[in-house]
N, C-alpha and C positions, 0 to 999 in steps of 0.2 A: 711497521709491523703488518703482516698477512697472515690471515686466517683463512683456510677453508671452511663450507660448508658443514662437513664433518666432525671438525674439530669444534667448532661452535658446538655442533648437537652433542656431541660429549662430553662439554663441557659443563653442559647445563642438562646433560641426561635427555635428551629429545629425539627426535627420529626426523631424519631427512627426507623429503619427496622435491623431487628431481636430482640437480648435479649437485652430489657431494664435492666436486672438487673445484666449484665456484669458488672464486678467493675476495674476501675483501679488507679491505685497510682502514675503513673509518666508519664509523656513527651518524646515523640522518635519521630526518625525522621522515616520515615515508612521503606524505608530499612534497620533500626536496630529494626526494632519492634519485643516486644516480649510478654509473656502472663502478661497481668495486667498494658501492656502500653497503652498509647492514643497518635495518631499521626493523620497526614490530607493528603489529596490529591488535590493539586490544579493544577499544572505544571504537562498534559498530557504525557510528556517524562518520569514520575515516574506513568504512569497507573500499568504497569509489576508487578511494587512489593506488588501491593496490593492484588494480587491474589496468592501471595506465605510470604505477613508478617504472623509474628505470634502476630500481635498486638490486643487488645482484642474488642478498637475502632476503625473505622477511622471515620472521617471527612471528609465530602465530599460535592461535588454541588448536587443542586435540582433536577438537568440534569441529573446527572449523571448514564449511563446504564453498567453496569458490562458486561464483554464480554464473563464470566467466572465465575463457583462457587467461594463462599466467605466463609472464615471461621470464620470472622470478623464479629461485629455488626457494622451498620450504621448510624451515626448523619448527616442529612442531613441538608443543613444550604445553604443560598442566596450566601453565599464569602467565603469558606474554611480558608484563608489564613487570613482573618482579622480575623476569628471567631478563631483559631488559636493561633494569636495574642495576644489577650485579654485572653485568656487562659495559654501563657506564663508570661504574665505582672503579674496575679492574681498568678500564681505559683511562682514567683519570689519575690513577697512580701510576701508570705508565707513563701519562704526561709527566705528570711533576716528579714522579720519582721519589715522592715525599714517603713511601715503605724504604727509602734505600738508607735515608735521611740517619743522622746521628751523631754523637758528640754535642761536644759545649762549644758554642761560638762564640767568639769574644765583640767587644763587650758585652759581658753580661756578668751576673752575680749570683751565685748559689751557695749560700750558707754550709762552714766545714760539717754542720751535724746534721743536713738534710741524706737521706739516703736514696741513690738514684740506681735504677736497676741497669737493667741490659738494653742496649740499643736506643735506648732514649735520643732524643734531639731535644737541645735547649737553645731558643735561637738569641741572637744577640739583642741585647739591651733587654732580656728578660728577667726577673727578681722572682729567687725562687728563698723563700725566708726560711727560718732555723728549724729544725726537726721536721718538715716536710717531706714526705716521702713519695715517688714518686714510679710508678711500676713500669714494668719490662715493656718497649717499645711504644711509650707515648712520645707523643711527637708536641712538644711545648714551641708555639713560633714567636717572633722580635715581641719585646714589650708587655708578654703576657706579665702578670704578678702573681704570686701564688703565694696566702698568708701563713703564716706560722701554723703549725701542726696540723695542716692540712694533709689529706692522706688522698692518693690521687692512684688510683690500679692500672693496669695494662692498656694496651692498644688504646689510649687517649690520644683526641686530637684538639689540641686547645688554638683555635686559630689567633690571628696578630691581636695585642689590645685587651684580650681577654683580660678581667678582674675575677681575682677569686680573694678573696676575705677568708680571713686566720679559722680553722677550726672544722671549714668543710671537709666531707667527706662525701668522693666521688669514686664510683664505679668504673668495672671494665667498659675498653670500647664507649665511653662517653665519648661526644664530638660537641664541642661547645664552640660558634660562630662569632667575629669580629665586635669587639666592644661590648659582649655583655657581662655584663655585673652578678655573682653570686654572693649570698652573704653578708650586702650592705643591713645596713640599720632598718629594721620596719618601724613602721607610722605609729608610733607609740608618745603619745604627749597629754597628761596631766591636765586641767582644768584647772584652773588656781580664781580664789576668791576675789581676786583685781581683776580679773580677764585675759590673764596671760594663760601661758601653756609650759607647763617644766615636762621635759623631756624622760620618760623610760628609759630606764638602759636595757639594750637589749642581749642578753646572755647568753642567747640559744646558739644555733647554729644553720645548715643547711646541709641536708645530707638528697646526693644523687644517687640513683641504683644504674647495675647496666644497663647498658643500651640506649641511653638515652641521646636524644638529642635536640639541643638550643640554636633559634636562629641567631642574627644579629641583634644587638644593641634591646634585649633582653634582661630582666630584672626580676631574681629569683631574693628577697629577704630570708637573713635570718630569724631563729623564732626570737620573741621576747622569752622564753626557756622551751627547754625542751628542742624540737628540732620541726624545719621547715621541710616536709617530704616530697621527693620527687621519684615516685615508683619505678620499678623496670620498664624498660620500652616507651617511654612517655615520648612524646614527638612537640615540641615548642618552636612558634613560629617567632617572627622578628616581631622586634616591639609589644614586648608582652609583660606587665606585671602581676608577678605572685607575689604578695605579700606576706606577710610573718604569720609561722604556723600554719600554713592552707597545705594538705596532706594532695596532690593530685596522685591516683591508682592508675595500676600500671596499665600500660598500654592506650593511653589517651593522647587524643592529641587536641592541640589548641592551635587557632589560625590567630593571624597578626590583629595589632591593636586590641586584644581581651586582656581583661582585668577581674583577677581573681582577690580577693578582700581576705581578709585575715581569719584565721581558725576556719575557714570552710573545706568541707574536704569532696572531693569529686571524686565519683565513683569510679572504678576500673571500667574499662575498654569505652571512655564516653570519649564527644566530639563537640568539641567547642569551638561554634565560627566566629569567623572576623568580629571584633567591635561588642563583644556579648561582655555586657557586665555584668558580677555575680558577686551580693554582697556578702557581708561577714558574717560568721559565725553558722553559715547554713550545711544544711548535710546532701549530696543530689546523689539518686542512684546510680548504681553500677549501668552502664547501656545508656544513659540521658543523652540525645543527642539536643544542641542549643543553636538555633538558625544564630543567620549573621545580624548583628544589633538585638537580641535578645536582650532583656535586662530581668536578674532575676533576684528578688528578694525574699525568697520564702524555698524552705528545704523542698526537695523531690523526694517521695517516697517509692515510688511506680518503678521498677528497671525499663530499661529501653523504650525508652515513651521520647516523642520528639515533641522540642516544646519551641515557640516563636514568638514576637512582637516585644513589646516594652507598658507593662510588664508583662512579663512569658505565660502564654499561656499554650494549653495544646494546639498540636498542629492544626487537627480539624476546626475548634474554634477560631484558629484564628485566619485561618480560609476562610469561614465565613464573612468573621466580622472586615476581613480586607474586601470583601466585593460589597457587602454594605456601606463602607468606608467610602471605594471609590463611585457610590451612586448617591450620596449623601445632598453634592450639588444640586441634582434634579428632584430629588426626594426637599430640598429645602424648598421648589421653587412650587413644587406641587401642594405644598402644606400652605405657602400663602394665598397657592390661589384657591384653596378650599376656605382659609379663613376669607378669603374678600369674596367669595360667592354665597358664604353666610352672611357675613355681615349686610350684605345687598339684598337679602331675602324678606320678600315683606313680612310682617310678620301677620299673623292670624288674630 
């Protein structure tokens, strides 16, 4: 496949500076660019390479003033990085073809009372269970499970492996990644007078909205009643447990290895890094942004307040207390030798 210069800018609404009829056939990252590739510039620390790629476009902002001759032609565009984006996604379905994608592949099993729309792909060795309904052009691949009266809307991508548990209810344009779990059992078990533990049943459910999207190997529970929420637009990285009943708001995203606890609910458009624990029952503002290994056990009331360490405290505190932290050594050594220069002191 080739593109012109041109064709790019109209595609993504941009304006050309140089040769519109530059052609190119593939995707780089700009310091691997070469003649007849298309890459972008968004991240100021990669300005350098665009004045020594050999790529035949870039992609760049509106703003943008070159400091230096170019040998590159220009699509200029409002957001580099999304316009980008939407250029990786469209080249990626071209790869695989998986928009062309459709039909039941055999082996596999789809219950006579599930309802499947238009265009669907079910791939083979997938179990799609009784009255599950499934919308116009999702693409279900080998092995996924899809539980009883689950309700599943359009333009779905449920990659190989996917688990989904009886009763969920997921969004348009959901894209759910390799081996993760929706809907399993939350952590619910009993104290009992001997020391055991008798097990809750859990009743609820898991409900996605659109847009969203789940890394791998991923673990969304259902509630103990009521429903496990996962807002519009939410972004979930790999390796990540949501527990029973924790509400995340729309447009949040979480990086790998975090662990959200049960009934807490995170507020819209916040940011949860790697490793950030956040216990039960808590409530965090709309905007909380959470450093990586944060651990937080007490609600946010504040919106858009950045909080860090274990346990979480604000940003600026805990800048401080980190360079306190790392002079701690000589600050210990300085304290002995103030006590043994007292101690030595004659006394009067």
């Amino acid at each position: 496949m080739q593109f012109t210069a041109k064709q790019i800018s109209d595609f993504l609404s941009g304006t050309v500076e140089g040769d519109e009829t530059a052609v190119v056939s593939e995707l780089s990252k700009i310091e691997d660019g070469k003649k007849g590739t298309l890459c972008f510039l968004s991240n100021p620390k990669y300005e350098h390479y665009i004045y020594s790629t050999n790529a035949s476009v870039v992609i760049v902002s509106l703003d943008f003033a070159p400091a230096h001759k170019l040998s590159c032609t220009l699509v200029r565009v409002k957001d580099p990085y999304s316009a980008f984006s939407v250029l990786l996604e469209k080249y990626n379905e071209a790869l695989t073809m998986v928009s062309e994608k459709s039909g039941i592949e055999q082996p596999s099993f789809v219950h006579p009372s599930a309802t499947i729309g238009k265009n669907v792909f079910i791939g083979a060795f997938a179990y799609v269970s009784e009255n599950v309904v499934i919308g116009d052009n999702t693409k279900v691949f080998p092995q996924v499970f899809i539980g009883a009266d689950t309700v599943i809307g359009s333009n779905g991508f449920f990659h190989p492996g996917v688990k989904i548990y009886n009763r969920s209810v997921i969004g348009n344009r959901v894209i759910i990644h390799s081996n993760t779990v929706i809907g399993s059992d939350g952590f619910g078990f009993a104290p009992q007078p001997d020391g055991s533990y008798s097990k809750i049943p859990q009743i609820g459910n898991v409900v996605i909205e659109d847009d969203v999207e789940i890394g791998s190997n991923t673990t969304v529970d259902r509630a103990t009643m009521g429903s496990t929420f996962i807002r519009k637009g939410v972004k979930l990285d790999n390796l990540i447990q949501v527990a029973h009943n924790v509400e995340i708001g729309e447009n949040t995203v979480v990086a790998a290895q975090a662990g959200i606890s049960g009934s807490t609910k995170v507020g819209e458009r916040s940011v949860v890094g790697g490793q950030v624990g956040i216990a039960g029952h808590l409530s965090l503002a709309k905007g909380t942004q959470l450093g990586a290994q944060a651990g937080v056990n007490f609600s946010i009331s504040e919106e858009n307040k950045q909080w860090h360490g274990s346990p979480a405290q604000p940003l600026r505190n805990w800048m401080r207390a980190s360079v306190l932290f790392r002079h701690l050594p000589d600050m210990e050594k300085r304290i002995a030798k103030l006590e043994t220069s007292l101690n030595t002191t004659p006394q009067s």
